[in-house]
N, C-alpha and C positions, 0 to 999 in steps of 0.2 A: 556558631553551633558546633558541636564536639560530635565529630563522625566517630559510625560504631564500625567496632572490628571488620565488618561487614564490607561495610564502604571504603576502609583504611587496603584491605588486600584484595577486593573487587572480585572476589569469588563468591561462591553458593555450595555449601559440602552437606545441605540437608534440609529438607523441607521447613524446617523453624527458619534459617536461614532466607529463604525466599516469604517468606508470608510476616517476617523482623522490616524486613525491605519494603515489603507495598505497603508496613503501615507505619512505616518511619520517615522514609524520601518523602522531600517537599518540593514541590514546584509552583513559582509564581503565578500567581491568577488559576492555578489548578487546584482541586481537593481531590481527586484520583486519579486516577491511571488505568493504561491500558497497558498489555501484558504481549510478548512476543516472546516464544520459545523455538533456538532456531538447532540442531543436532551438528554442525559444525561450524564453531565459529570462525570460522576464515571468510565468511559469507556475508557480505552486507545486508541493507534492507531496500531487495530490488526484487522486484514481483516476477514469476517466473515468466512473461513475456517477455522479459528483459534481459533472460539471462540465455547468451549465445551456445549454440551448441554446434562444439568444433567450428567457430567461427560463422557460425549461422543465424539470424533472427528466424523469430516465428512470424508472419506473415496475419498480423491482428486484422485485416478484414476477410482475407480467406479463412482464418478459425470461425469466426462469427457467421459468415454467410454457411458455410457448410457443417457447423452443426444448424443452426438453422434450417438448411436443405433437410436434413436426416432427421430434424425434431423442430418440423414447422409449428406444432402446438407450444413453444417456446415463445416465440414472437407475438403469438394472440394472447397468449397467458401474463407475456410481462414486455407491454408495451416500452416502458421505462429503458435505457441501455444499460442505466447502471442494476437492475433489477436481474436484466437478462444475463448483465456479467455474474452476477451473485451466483443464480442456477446455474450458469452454464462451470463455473470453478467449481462448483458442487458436484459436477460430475467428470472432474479431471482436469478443462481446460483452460491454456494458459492463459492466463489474463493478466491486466496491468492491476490489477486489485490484491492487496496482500494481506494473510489473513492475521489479526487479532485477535484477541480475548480482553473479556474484563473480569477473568478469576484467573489470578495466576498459579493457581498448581495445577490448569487448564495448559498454560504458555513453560510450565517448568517439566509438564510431561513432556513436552514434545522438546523441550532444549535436549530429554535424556533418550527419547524412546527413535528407531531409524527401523527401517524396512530392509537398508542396505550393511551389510554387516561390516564392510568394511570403514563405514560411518564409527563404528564402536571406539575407533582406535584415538578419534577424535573429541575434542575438547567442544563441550558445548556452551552456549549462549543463551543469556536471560535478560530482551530490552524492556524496557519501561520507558513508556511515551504518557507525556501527562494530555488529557482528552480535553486542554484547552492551550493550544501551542499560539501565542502571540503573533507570529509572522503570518500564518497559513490563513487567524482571523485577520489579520489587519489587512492582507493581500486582498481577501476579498471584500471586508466591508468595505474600506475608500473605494472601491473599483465597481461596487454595487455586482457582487457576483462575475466580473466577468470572469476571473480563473476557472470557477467553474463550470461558464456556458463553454468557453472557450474548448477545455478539456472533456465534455461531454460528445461535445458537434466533433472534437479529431481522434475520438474513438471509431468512429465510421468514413470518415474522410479519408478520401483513396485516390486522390488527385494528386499524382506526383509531378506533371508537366505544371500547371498553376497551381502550387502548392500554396504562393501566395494567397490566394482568393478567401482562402479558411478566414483569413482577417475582417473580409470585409464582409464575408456570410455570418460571423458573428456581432459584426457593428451590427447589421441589421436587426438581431433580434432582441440589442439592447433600446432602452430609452432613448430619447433623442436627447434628451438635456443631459440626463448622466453619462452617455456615452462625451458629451461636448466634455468633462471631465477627465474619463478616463482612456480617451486618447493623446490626455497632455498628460497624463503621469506612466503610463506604460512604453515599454521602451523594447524595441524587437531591430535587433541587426543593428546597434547604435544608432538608430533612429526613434523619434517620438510617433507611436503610431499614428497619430492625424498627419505627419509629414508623409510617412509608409503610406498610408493611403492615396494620400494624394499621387504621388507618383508612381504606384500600380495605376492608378485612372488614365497616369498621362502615358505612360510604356506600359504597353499591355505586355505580360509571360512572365517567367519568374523573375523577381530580382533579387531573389535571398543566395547569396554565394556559399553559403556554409549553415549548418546547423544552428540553432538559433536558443535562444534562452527568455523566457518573457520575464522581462522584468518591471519591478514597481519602484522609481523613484519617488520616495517620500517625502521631496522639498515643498511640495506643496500642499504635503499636511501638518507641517512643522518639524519638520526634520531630515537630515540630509542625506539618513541609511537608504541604502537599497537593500530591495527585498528582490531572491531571486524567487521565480514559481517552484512551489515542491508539488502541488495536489491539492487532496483537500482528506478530511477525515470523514466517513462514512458509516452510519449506524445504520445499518438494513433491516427491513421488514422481515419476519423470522419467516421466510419463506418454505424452509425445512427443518426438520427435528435437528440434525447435526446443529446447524445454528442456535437450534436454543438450548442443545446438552453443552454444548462447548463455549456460550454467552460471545459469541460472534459479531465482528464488528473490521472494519475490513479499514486502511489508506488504498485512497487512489492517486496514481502515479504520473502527472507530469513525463512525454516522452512520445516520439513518432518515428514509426522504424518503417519507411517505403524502399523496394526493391534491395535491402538488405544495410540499409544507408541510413543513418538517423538525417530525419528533417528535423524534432524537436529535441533539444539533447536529453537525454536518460542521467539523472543528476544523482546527488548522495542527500540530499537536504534534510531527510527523514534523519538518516545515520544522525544527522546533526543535532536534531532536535531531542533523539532519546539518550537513554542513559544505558549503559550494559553491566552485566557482569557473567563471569564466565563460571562455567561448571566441568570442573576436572573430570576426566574422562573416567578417572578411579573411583569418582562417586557417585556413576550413573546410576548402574545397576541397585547400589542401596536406596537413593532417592527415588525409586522405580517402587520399588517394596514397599516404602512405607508411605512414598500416594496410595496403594492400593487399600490402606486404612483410611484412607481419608474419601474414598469411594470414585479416586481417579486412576480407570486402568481403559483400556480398548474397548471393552466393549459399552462400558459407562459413555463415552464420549461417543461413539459410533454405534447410532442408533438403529442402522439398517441391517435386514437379517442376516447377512451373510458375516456382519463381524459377530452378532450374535452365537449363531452356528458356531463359529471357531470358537469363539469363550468355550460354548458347552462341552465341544468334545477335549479342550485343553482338561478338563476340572474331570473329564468323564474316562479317564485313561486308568485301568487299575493300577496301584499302587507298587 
């Protein structure tokens, strides 16, 4: 197939530009795409718990428990963890969840629009992820879900001394037969987890020496690739107005940061799977413009009053 100008110098200089692209790009076993607009692209696709500050992780059970503390009607309202992560980014915090859209001049605002001015000076970013990625299904169908019981249960697991144990509190809430499965295809510390298992039973404490990666060898589905874990992709209940002006749609992240130390490694595997293109920094400010004809500007997407308020008095200023 004959790539267009588009594709050929991997840029974006105009909202036809971007909406040429989501209805041109083809990806296998996919019909659409999901949309990521990032204000500088020097910046991978790593969800803000992941990203260090002056050498620091955020400490993901202490955020959770203590917005909790402070808004216990959170926890009776959205039993679910990944429900609670949804609200609780809704209202600033950092979580392993990264935000999506499925209209991208929803994801081409935010590749142009920054809060920090010195962002401006920077070149942005336009990813496309197609919303049916081969590795992340095949990770979890052979393995009957466990990527994602797995990664559910070590969003709250706070056991740094038997870090190990995570493994076998998740066998448990698998099937008996299926798990007889996918402990001979999953592979953690160059080991088969049924071998893992077994010798956590027989020396109790940790035996992981280093951070770890869950992987799925595919020999015993017919074929010899390894699949490393990335996440999974996540369509949330439109829990809030933001999520349904902005068509919201979140990856969750593969990754465990205890005492400031990854136990599960923090990986790129998303990078992998999407596509980018970049948007010059010289054609922010116009692509800014001419979304606002197409009815994408601040306070369109940000539905709560206070960005309201600001619209009005921007428009309300005499002349």
């Amino acid at each position: 197939m004959q790539h267009s100008d588009i594709e050929n110098r991997k840029e974006i200089h105009c909202v036809a530009d971007a909406i040429k692209l989501a209805n041109t790009e083809i990806s296998n076993n996919s019909k659409s795409w999901w949309f990521r607009g990032q204000s500088d692209a020097r910046h991978n696709l790593i969800p803000s718990l992941f990203r260090p500050i002056n050498g620091k992780y955020y400490d993901e059970n202490k955020l959770i428990n203590e917005f909790v503390r402070m808004h216990p009607e959170a926890r009776e309202r959205h039993t679910d963890v990944l429900e609670l992560l949804t609200y609780a980014q809704h209202y600033g915090l950092p979580t392993r969840l990264l935000d999506w859209t499925e209209n991208v001049l929803v994801a081409l605002y935010f590749a142009c629009i920054s809060d920090k001015s010195f962002d401006k000076d920077f070149d942005g970013k336009l990813f496309l992820l197609p919303d049916f990625v081969d590795d992340l299904f095949d990770f979890d169908y052979y393995n009957f879900d466990f990527g994602k019981v797995f990664l559910k249960n070590l969003i709250e697991y706070n056991d740094a001394d038997d870090f190990d144990h995570i493994f076998g509190q998740v066998a448990s809430l698998m099937n008996e037969t299926n798990f007889y499965s996918i402990s001979r295809q999953i592979i953690i510390d160059g080991q088969r987890l049924c071998d893992f298992l077994t010798l956590e039973k027989k020396y109790h404490g940790p035996l992981l020496g280093n951070c770890i990666d869950l992987i799925f060898d595919k020999q015993n589905v017919g074929t010899e690739r390894s699949i490393k874990h990335a996440g999974f992709m996540y369509t949330p209940k439109r829990l809030n107005k933001r999520l349904v002006t902005q068509s919201g749609c979140f990856t969750c992240h593969t990754g465990k940061i205890l005492f400031n130390e990854q136990y599960v490694k923090i990986n790129n595997e998303f990078d992998k799977f999407a596509r980018s293109f970049i948007i010059p920094s010289r054609y922010k400010a116009d692509i800014l413009n001419e979304l606002k004809y197409c009815g994408i500007y601040e306070a369109a997407l940000f539905p709560e009053l206070e960005y309201q308020t600001k619209h009005i008095k921007n428009y309300s200023l005499f002349e």
